[in-house]
C-alpha positions in Angstrom: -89.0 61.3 -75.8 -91.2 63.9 -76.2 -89.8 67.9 -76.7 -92.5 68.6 -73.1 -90.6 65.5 -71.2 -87.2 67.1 -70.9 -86.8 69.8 -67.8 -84.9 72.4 -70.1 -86.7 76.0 -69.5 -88.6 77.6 -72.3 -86.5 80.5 -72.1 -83.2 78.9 -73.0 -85.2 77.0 -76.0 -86.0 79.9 -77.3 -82.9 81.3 -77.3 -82.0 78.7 -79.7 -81.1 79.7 -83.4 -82.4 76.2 -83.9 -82.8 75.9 -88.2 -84.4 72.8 -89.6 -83.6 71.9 -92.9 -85.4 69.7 -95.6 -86.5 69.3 -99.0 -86.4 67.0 -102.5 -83.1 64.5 -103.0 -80.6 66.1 -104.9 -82.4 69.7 -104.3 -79.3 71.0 -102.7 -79.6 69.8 -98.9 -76.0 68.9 -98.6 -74.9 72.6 -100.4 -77.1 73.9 -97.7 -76.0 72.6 -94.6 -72.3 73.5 -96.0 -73.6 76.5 -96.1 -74.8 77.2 -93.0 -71.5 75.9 -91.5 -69.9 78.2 -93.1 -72.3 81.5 -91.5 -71.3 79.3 -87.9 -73.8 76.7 -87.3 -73.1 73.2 -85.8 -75.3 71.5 -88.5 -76.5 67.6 -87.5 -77.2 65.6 -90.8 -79.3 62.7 -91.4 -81.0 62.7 -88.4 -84.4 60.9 -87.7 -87.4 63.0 -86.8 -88.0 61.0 -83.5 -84.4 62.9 -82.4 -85.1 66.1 -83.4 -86.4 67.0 -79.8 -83.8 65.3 -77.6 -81.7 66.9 -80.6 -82.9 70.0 -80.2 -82.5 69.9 -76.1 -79.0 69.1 -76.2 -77.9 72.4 -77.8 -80.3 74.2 -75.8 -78.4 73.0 -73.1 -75.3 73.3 -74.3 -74.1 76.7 -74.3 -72.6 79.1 -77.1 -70.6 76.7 -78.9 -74.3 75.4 -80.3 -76.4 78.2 -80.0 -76.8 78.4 -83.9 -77.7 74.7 -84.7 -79.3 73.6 -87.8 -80.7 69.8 -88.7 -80.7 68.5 -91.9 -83.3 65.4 -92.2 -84.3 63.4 -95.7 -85.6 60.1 -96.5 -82.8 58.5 -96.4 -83.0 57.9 -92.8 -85.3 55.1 -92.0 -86.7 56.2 -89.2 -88.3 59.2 -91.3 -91.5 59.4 -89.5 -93.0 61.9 -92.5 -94.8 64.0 -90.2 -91.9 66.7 -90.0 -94.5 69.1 -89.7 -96.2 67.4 -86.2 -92.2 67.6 -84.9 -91.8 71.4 -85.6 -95.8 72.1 -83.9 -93.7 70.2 -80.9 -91.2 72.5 -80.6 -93.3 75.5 -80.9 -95.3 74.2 -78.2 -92.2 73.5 -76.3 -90.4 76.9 -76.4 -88.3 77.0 -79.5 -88.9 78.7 -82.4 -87.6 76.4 -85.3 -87.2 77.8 -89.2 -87.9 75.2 -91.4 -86.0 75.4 -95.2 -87.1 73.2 -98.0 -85.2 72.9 -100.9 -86.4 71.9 -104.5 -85.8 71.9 -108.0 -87.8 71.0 -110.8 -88.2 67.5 -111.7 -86.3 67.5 -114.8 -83.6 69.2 -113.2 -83.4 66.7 -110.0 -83.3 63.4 -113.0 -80.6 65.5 -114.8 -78.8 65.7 -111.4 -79.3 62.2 -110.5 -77.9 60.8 -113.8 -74.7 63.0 -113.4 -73.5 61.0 -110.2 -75.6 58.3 -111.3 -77.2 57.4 -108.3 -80.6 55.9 -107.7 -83.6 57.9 -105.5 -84.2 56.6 -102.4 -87.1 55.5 -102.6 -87.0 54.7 -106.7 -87.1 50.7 -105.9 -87.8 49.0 -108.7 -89.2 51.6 -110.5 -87.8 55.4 -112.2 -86.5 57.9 -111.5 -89.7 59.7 -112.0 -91.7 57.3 -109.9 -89.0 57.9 -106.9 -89.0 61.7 -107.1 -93.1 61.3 -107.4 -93.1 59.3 -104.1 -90.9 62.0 -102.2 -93.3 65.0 -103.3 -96.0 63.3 -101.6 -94.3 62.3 -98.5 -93.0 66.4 -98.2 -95.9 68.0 -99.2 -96.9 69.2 -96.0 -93.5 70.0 -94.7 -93.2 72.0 -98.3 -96.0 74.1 -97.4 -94.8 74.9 -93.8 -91.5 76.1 -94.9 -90.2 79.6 -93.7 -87.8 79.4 -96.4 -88.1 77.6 -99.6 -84.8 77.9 -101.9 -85.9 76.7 -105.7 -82.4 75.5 -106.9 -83.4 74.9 -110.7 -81.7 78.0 -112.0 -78.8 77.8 -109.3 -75.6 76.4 -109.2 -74.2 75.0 -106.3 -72.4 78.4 -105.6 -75.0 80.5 -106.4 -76.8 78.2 -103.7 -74.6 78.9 -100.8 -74.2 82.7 -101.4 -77.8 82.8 -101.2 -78.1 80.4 -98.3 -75.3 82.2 -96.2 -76.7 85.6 -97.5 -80.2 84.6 -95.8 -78.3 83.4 -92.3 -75.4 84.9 -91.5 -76.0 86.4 -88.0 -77.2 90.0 -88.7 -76.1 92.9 -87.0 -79.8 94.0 -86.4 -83.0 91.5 -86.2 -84.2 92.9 -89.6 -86.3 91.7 -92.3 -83.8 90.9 -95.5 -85.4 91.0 -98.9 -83.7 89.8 -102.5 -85.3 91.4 -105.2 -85.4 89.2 -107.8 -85.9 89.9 -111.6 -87.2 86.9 -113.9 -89.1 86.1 -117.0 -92.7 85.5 -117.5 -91.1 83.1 -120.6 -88.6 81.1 -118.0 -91.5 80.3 -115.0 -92.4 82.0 -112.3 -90.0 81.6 -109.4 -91.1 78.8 -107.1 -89.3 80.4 -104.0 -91.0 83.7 -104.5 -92.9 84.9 -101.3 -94.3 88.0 -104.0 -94.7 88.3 -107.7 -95.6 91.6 -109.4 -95.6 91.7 -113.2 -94.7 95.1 -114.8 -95.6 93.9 -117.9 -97.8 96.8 -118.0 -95.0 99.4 -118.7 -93.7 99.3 -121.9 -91.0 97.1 -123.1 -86.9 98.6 -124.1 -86.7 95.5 -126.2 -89.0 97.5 -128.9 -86.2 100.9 -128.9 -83.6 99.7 -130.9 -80.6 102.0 -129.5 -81.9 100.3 -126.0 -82.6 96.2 -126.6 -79.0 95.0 -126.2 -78.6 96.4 -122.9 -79.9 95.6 -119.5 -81.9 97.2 -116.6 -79.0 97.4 -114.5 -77.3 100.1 -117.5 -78.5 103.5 -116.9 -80.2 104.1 -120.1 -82.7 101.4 -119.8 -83.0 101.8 -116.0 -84.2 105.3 -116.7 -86.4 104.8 -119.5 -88.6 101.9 -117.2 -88.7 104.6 -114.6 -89.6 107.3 -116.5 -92.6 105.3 -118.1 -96.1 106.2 -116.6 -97.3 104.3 -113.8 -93.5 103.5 -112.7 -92.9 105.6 -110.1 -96.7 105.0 -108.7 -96.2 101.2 -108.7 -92.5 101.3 -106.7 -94.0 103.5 -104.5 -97.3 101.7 -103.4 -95.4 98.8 -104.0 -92.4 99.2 -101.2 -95.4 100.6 -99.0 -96.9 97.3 -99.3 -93.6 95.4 -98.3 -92.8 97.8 -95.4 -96.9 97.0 -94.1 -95.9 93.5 -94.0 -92.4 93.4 -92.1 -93.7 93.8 -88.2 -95.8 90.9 -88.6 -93.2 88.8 -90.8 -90.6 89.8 -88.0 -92.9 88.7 -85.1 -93.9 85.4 -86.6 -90.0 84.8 -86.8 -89.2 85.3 -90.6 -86.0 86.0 -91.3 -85.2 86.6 -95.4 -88.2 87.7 -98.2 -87.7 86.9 -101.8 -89.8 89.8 -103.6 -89.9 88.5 -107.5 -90.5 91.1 -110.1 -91.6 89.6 -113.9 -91.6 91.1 -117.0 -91.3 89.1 -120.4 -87.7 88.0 -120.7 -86.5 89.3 -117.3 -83.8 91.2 -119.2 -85.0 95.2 -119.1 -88.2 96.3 -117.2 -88.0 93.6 -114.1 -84.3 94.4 -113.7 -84.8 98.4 -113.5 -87.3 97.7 -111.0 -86.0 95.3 -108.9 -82.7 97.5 -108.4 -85.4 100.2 -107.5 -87.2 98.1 -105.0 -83.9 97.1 -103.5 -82.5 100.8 -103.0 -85.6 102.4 -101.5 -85.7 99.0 -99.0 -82.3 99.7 -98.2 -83.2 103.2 -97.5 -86.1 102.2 -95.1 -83.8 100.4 -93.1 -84.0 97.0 -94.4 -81.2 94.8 -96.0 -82.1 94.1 -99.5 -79.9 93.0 -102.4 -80.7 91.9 -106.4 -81.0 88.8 -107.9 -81.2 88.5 -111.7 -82.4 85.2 -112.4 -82.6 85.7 -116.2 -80.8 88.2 -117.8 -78.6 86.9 -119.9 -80.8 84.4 -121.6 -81.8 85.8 -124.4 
């Protein structure tokens, strides 16, 4: 049954909190949809995309109990049409407005995973591990590059996941744009959740002043000298005005949380400082923004 075919109004659809959520096996699905219980969802899990519509008409319908309901669908349904992204265009066109997540890891990470519970992939067959988690990536491509939200979980533990999950959808107290500001190094990969990357490779590095190199950008001393540097205070300025041009239109196209990622070589001293910078002058502009250090403390 097609999303059109059932007599719900548009209106109520769209009042729908209505999150869909998908992405690699062993990615983190099931520490996502725990997740999202926990910020008050009524989460469905393994359900075939041919029910997501009637699915997504029945809460519609079915008051305030379900008014936050999020889907969780993965291969190992077979009725996995793998045109996820034709369902969502469906819904559009019907009156909801659906967030789709994705969730992924590297590869190495997902084998690792896998061989810890050891469990095959579904669709491995007679082959690898590699050939199954191959076979996936090409079946979710498209619904990968739809995503609203796409959480990279190869440098997160499964608690790390959920803050950051519950973080991005507990029920705000105003419709805001959220932003995590998140530090990394250039050395470690660039992060694959990112919706920006700057590099401030350009200012010059606290590793090299030996009273400064065991500390962090988060300790004053090293937050002050990256500041202080030329160029600093022009590029966190421009740089927030570029974020704060972007948010009407991310807001009216229905995103929800931005993950601005700030690089520098080891993601211990100059992306730090100016995360925490970007963070605290979004926060002053009205918009929720916290800091996520992805690599400090790996060197």
């Amino acid at each position: 049954m097609g999303v059109a075919a059932v007599g719900a109004g548009s209106s109520d659809r769209s009042e729908l909190d209505l999150v869909i959520v998908t992405g690699i096996s062993g990615g983190g699905r099931s520490t996502v949809a725990r997740a999202l219980e926990n910020v008050g969802y009524y989460v469905i899990d393994n359900l075939p995309e041919s029910l997501v519509g009637q699915a997504a008409e029945l809460a519609a319908a079915g008051g305030e109990e379900v008014r936050r309901t999020a889907m969780v669908l993965d291969v190992r349904s077979r009725a996995f049409m793998t045109d996820l992204v034709g369902v969502i265009e469906d819904l559009r066109k019907g009156g909801f407005k659906p967030h789709l997540v994705f969730v992924d890891a590297d590869d190495d990470v997902i084998i690792r995973r896998f061989e810890k519970v050891r469990r095959a992939h579904p669709l491995q067959g007679d082959g690898t591990l590699a050939d199954g988690i191959a076979a996936e990536r090409i079946l979710l491509e498209p619904a990968r590059g739809s995503a609203d939200t796409l959480f990279d979980t190869t440098h997160l533990n499964e608690n790390q996941l959920r803050a950051r999950v519950e973080e991005a959808f507990l029920a705000p107290s105003s419709p805001r744009l959220q932003f995590t500001c998140m530090s990394f190094g250039f050395k470690y990969g660039i992060p694959r959740d990112a919706d920006f990357v700057a590099d401030v490779r350009f200012l010059p590095n606290p590793y090299w002043v030996p009273a400064l190199r065991e500390y962090t950008g988060t300790d004053r001393d090293v937050s002050d000298y990256v500041l202080g540097q030329d160029g600093a205070e022009e590029f966190v300025e421009s740089y927030v005005a570029l974020l704060l041009g972007t948010t009407q239109g991310f807001e009216r196209e229905g995103k929800r949380y931005m993950t601005i990622a700030i690089g520098c070589t080891g993601g211990k001293h100059r992306s730090v400082a100016i995360s925490e910078e970007l963070a605290k002058r979004l926060n002053a502009a009205g918009f929720p923004a916290n800091t996520h250090h992805r690599d400090r403390g790996n060197e």
